[in-house]
N, C-alpha and C positions, 0 to 999 in steps of 0.2 A: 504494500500500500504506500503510495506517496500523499504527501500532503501540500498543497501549494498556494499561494492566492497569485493572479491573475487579474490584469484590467482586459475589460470587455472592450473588444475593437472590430470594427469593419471588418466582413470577411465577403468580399462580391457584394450582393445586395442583402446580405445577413450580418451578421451581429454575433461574435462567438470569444473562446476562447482560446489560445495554441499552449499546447503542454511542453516545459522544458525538455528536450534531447536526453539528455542525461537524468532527468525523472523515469522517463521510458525508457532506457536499457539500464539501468537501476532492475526496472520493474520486466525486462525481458521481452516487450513489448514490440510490434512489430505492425506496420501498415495493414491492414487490414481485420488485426485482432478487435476482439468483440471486448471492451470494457466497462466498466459501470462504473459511473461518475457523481457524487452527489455536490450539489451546489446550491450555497447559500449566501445572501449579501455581507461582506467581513462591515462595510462602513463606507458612505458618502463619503468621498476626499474632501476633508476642508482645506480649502486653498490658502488659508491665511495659517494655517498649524502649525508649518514650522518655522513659518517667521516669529511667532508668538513663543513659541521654544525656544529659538534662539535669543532672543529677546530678554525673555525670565534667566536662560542661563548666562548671560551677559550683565544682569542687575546685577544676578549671583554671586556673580565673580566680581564686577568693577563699582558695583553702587555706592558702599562707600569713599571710593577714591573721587567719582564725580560728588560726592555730596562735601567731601572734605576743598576739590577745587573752586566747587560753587560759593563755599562760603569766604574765601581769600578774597 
């Protein structure tokens, strides 16, 4: 069994998703083998996420030094 997340992208006029190379011979797998797939939503990308991460991890680390500059 592999386990993977995947974004959903344009496949012709469908909508699908392609499995890593190395998941499938991992897994012994071969064109045309019959497999069973189970798929569930992991989470809408929030676009602003990791600006907001890096952001917090930045206060983190340098907040006091801008707060010590601000007040000179």
């Amino acid at each position: 069994m592999i386990e993977t997340e995947q974004k959903l992208i344009q496949i012709g006029s469908s909508e699908g998703i392609t499995l890593p190379r190395k998941d499938l011979a991992r897994l012994g797998a071969k064109r045309g083998d019959l497999l069973r797939v189970k798929v569930e939503l992991v989470a809408k990308p929030d676009k602003h996420q990791k600006l907001l991460s890096e952001y917090d991890a930045f206060v983190e680390q340098y907040g006091q030094t801008l707060k010590n500059l601000a007040n000179k």
